[in-house]
C-alpha positions in Angstrom: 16.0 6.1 -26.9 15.3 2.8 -27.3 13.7 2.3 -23.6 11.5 5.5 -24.9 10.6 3.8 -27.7 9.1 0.8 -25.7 7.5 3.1 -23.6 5.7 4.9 -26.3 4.6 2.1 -27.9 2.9 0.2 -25.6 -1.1 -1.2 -26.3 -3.8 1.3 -24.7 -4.9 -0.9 -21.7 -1.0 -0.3 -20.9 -1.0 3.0 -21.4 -4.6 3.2 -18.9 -2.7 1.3 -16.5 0.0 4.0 -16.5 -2.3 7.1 -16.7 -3.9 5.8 -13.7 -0.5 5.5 -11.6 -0.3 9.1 -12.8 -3.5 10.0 -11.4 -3.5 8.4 -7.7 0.1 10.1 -7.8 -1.7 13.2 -8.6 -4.4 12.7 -6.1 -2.2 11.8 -3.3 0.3 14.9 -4.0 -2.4 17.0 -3.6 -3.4 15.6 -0.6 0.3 16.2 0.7 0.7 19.9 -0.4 -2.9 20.9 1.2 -0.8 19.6 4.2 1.8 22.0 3.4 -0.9 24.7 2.9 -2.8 23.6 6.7 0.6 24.3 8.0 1.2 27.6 6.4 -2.5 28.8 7.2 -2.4 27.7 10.9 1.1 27.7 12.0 -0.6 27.4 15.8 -1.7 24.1 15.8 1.9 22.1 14.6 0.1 18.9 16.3 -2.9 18.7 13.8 -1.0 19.9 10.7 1.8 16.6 12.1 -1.5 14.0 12.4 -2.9 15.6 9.1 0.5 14.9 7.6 0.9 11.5 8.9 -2.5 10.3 7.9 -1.5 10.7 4.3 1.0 7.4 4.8 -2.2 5.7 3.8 -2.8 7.0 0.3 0.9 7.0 -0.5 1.1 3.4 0.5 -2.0 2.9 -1.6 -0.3 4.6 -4.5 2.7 2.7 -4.5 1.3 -0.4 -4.4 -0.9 0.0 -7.6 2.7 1.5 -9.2 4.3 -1.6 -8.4 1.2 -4.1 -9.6 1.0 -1.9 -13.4 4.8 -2.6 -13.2 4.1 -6.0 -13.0 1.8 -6.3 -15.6 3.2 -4.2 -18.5 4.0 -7.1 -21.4 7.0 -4.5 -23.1 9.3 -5.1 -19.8 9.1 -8.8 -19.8 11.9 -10.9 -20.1 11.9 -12.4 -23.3 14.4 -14.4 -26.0 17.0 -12.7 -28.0 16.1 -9.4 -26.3 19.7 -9.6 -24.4 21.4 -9.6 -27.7 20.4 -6.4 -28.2 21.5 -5.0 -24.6 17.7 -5.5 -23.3 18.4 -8.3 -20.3 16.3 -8.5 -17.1 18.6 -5.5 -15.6 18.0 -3.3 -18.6 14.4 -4.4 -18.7 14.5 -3.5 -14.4 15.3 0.0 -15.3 12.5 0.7 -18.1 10.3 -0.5 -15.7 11.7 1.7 -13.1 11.5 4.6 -15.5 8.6 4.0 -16.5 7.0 4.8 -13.3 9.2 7.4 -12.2 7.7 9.0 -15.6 4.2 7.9 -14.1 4.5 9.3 -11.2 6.6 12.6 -12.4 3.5 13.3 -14.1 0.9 13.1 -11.7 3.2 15.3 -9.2 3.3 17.9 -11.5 0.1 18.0 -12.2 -0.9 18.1 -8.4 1.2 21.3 -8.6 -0.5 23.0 -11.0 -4.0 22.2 -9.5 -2.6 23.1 -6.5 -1.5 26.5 -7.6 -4.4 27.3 -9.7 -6.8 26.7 -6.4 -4.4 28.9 -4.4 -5.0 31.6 -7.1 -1.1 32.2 -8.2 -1.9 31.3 -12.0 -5.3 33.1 -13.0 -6.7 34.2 -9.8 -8.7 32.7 -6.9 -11.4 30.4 -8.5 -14.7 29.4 -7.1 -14.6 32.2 -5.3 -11.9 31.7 -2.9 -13.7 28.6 -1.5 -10.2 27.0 -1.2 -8.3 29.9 0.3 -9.5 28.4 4.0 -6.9 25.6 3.4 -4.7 26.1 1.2 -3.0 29.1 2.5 -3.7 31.5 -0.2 -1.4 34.5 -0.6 1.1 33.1 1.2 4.4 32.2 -0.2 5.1 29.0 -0.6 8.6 27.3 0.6 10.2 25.9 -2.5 12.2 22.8 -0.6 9.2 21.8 1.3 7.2 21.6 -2.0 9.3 19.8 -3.7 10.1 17.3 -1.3 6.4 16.5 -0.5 6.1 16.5 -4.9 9.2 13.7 -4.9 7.7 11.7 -2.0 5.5 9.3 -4.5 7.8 9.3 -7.1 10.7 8.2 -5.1 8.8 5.5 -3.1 7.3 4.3 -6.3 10.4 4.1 -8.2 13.0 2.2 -5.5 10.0 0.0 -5.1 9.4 -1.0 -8.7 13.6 -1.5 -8.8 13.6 -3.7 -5.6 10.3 -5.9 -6.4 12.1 -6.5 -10.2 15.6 -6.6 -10.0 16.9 -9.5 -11.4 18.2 -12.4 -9.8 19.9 -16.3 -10.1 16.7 -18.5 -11.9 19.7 -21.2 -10.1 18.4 -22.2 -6.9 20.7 -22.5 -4.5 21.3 -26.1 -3.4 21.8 -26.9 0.1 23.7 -30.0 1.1 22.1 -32.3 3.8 24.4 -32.9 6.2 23.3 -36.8 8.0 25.3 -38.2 10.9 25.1 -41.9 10.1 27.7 -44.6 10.7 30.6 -45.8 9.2 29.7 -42.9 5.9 32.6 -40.9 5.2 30.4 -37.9 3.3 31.9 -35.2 1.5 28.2 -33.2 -0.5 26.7 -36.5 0.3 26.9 -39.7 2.3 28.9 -42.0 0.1 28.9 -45.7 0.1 32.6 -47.7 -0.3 35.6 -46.3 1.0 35.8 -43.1 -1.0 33.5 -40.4 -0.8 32.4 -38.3 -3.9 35.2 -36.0 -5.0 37.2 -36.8 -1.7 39.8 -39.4 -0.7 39.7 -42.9 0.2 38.1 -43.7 3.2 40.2 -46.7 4.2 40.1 -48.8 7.0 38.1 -51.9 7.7 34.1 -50.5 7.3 35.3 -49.5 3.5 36.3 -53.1 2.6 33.6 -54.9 3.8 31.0 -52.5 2.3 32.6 -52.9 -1.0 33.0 -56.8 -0.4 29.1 -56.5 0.1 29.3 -57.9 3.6 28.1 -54.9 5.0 24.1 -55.8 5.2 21.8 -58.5 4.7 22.2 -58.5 1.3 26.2 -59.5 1.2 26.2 -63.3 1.3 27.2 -63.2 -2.1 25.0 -60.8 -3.2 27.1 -58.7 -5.8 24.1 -56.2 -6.1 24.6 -54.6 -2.9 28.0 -53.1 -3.4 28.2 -50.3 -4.9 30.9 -48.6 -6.8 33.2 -45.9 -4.9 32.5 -42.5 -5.6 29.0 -43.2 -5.8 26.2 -41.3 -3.4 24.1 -43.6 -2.2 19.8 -42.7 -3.5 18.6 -43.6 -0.1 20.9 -40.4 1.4 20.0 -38.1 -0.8 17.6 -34.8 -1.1 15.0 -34.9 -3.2 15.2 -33.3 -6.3 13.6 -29.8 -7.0 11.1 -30.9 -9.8 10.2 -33.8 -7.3 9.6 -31.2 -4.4 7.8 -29.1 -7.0 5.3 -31.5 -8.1 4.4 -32.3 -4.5 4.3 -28.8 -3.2 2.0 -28.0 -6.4 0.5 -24.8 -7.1 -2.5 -25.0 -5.2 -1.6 -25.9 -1.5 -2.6 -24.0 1.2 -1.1 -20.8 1.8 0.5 -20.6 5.1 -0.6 -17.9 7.6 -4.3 -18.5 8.1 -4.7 -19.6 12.0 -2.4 -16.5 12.8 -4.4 -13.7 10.3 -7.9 -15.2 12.2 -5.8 -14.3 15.2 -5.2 -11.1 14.5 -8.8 -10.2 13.5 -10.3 -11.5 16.5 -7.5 -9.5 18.1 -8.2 -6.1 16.3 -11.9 -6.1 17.0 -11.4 -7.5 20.8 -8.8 -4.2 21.2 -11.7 -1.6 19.5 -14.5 -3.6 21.8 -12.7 -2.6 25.1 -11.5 0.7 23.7 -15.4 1.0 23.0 -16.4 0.8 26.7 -15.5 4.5 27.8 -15.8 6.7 23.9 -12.7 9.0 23.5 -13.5 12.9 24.5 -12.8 14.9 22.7 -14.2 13.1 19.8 -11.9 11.3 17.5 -11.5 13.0 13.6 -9.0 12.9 11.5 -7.2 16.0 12.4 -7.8 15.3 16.4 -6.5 12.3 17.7 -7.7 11.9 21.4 -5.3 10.4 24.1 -8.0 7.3 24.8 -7.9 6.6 21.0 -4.5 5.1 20.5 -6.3 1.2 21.5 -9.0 2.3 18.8 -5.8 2.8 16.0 -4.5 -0.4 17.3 -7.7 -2.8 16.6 -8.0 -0.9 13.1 -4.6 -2.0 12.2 -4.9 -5.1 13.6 -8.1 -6.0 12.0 -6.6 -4.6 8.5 -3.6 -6.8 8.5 -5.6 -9.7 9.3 -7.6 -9.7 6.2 -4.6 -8.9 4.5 -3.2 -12.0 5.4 -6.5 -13.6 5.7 -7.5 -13.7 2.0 -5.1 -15.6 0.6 -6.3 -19.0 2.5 -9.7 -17.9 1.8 -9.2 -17.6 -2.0 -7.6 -21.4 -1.5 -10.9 -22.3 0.5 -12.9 -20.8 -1.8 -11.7 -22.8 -4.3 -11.8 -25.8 -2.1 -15.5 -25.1 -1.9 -16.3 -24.9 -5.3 -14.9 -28.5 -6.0 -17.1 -29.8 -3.8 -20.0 -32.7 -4.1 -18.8 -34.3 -7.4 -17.9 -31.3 -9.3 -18.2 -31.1 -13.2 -15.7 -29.4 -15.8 -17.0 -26.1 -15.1 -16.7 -25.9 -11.7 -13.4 -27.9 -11.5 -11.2 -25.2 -14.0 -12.7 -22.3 -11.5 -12.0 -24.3 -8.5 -8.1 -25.6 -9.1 -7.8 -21.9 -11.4 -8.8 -20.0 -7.8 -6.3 -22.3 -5.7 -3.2 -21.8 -8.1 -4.0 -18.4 -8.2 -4.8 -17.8 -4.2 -1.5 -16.0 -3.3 -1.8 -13.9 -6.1 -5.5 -12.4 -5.9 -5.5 -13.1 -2.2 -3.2 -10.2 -1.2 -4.9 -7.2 -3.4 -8.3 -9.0 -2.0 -7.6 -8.1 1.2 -6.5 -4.9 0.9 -10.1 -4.3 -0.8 -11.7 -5.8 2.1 -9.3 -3.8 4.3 -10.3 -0.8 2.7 -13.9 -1.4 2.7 -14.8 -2.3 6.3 -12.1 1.2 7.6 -14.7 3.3 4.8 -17.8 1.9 6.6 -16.2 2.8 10.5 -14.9 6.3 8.8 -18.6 6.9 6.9 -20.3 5.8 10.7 -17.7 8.0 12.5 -18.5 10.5 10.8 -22.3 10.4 10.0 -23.6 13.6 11.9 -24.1 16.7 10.9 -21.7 18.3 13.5 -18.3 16.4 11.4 -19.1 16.4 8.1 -17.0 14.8 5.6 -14.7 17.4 3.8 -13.6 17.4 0.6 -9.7 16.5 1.3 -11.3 13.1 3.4 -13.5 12.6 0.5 -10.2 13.0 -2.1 -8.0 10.9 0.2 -11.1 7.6 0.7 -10.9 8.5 -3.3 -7.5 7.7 -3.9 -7.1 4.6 -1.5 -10.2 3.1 -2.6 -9.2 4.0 -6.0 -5.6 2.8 -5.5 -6.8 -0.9 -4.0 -9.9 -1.4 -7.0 -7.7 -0.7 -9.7 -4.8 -2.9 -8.2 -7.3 -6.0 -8.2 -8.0 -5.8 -11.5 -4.3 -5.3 -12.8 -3.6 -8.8 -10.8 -6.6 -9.7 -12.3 -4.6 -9.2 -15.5 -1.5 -10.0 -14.5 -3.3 -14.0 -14.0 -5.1 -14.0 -17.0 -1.7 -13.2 -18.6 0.4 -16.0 -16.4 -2.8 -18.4 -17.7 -2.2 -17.7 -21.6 -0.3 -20.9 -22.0 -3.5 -23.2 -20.2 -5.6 -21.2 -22.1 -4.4 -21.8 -25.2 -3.6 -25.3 -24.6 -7.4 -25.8 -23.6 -8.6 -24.3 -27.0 -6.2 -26.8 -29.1 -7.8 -29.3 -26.9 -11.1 -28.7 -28.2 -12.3 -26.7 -24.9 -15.1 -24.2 -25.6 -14.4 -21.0 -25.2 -17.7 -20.4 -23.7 -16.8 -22.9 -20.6 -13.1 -20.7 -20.1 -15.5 -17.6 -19.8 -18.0 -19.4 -17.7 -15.6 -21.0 -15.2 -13.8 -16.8 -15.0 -17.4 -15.4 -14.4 -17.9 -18.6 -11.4 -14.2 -17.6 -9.8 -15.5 -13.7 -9.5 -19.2 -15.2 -8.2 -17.5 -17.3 -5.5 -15.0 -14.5 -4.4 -17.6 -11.8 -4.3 -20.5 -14.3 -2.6 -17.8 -15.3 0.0 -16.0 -12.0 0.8 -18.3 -9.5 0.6 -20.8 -10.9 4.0 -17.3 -11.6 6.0 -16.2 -7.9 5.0 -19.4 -6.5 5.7 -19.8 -8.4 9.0 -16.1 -7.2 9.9 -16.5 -3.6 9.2 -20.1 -3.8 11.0 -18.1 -5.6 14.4 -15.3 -2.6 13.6 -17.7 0.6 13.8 -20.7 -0.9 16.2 -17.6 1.0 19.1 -17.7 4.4 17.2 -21.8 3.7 17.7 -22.4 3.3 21.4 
């Protein structure tokens, strides 16, 4: 009840957030029951109803990934003080969230369904005329496991993947002793100098007493300072702390990965290049895949996990960029606020990018009048567009939200408010001004194959 209650009483931009999961799960179920439906209409041509099938991978994926960012994001299943002495700790607060979008996603199955059947004609009779009856296997019965095992796909998915992505775990780091062969230090979790290690016995022998006699080094004609007790790990031996490593990793290094995403992009778009030389016959659709197409599918994915892993380093070099030539405060707040915040906004940038340049080679693949574009491909660029726009805002959120502490301490500082909003509307100038010529000269490199 009292999980339902949180639910319930969430703000409205929470609740928009959720009634959009429920929609791209609505979308993409449909998409996976007019499978069903090709299937039942055209039992002939298993091969195409298979590559129809497995073609909705995309907007599933695409589904489950703005499921898991809105799970992210929701303020009412953060972990919080006192909310464990009431039974709500970060395992309790796991499962709302994982209820949450099974709810979501419930909902947007179901209603799938009932558009579904409605367009088939089984609630009130065939409407528009019976302009869906071609593929949606009207008056045909329709198998009740198969339906509802296409209908739990999204939910499923979603769910175990909001439970993995937020289950709780040890905010202890686990600390790694180094193990360093040096002589005459008897070690035992660290290289101890004096003849007894920490928390082990003596040592003994003659290297112990001259260390502790201080004639061990330079320093022991009569230098007391250079003995030191037993028991005592030496500084020089040890690791560095954690906060130490953490100040000088910082926030805003580079994100590893860039030299091999470049890679792959060059690699994707050499693969559809030489796949280019001799065009597939028969031609390549969504529902016919030829046999010369597969190097084609290759560069495509290639070329999409590239940017993926592309954007991040980008966001960082963006930020990099706008620092640049004696900066002032307004372009130094969007700079170091784009390079703390590069992993973050990189990834769901990417997959934007991804998904724009595969629209622009599927609108020039299919820009004739012999293929036109059909309105389950329209639904299904819908939903995965859909899916990756409203995922980069919800990070979007999800920063402004992990920036609330800056924020605030910038406004007690005297800050304007005006210069916050400024250096915000700078980061979104530089990310659009620097992504969208590389993803427009990327999806122009993709299709100019599909154009020869």
């Amino acid at each position: 009840m009292l999980d339902l209650r949180l639910t319930r009483a969430a703000r409205p931009a929470v609740q928009l957030r959720r009634l959009l999961v429920a929609a791209a799960s609505a979308g993409t179920g449909f998409l996976l029951l007019s499978c069903l439906g090709y299937a039942l209409k055209r039992p002939e041509a298993a091969g195409s109803a298979a590559l129809r099938l497995a073609w909705c991978v995309v907007p599933v994926a695409a589904t489950v990934y703005l499921a898991l960012a809105v799970a992210r994001t929701d303020p009412g299943t953060r972990p919080r003080p006192g909310l464990s002495a009431i039974g709500l700790g970060p395992a309790r607060l796991m499962a709302v969230s994982a209820l949450v979008t099974a709810l979501s996603t419930t909902l947007g199955s179901l209603v799938a369904l009932s558009l579904f059947l409605h367009l088939r004609g089984d609630l009130t009779g065939l409407p528009f005329d019976g302009a869906g009856a071609s593929f949606l296997a009207a008056g045909k019965s329709l198998p009740l496991a198969a339906t509802l095992t296409l209908l739990a796909v999204v939910p499923v998915v979603a769910t175990v993947a909001v439970a993995l992505a937020l289950r709780p775990s040890d905010p202890r780091p686990v600390v790694r002793p180094q193990r360093r062969y040096l002589p005459f230090v008897r070690q035992a979790g660290g290289p101890a100098v004096g003849g007894r290690a920490a928390g082990g016995p003596a040592a003994g022998g003659r290297t112990g007493e001259v260390e502790a006699a201080g004639g061990g080094g330079p320093a022991g004609k009569g230098t007391p300072a250079a003995a030191a007790p037993a028991g005592v790990i030496d500084p020089r031996f040890t690791s560095p702390s954690l906060t130490d490593k953490a100040d000088d990793e910082g926030a805003g290094d580079t994100p590893a990965g860039l030299p091999w995403a470049v890679a792959l992009v060059a690699a994707g778009l050499t693969a559809q290049a030489y796949a280019g030389r001799k065009p597939p016959t028969p031609a390549f659709t969504f529902t016919t895949v030829p046999t010369g197409a597969g190097l084609f599918l290759l560069g495509w994915l290639l070329t999409a996990v590239g940017l993926v892993l592309a954007a991040p380093g980008l966001t960082h070099l963006c930020g990099r960029l706008l620092q640049c030539a004696r900066p002032g405060a307004l372009r130094l707040l969007a700079g170091r606020g784009l390079m703390a915040e590069a992993t973050r906004i990189g990834r769901p940038l990417g997959i934007l990018c991804a998904v724009t340049a595969a629209g622009y080679a599927v609108t020039t693949l299919y820009d004739s009048p012999g293929r036109p574009f059909g309105p389950l491909s329209a639904l299904g660029a819908l939903v995965v567009a859909g899916c990756a726009f409203a995922t980069l805002l919800t990070v979007a959120v999800e920063t402004r939200q992990g920036r609330a502490e800056t924020t605030d301490a910038l406004l007690r500082l005297g800050a304007p408010a005006t210069v916050l909003r400024g250096a915000a509307a700078l980061r979104a100038f530089a990310l659009l001004a620097f992504f969208a010529p590389l993803t427009l000269a990327i999806a122009a490199l993709a299709a100019f194959p599909l154009t020869r």
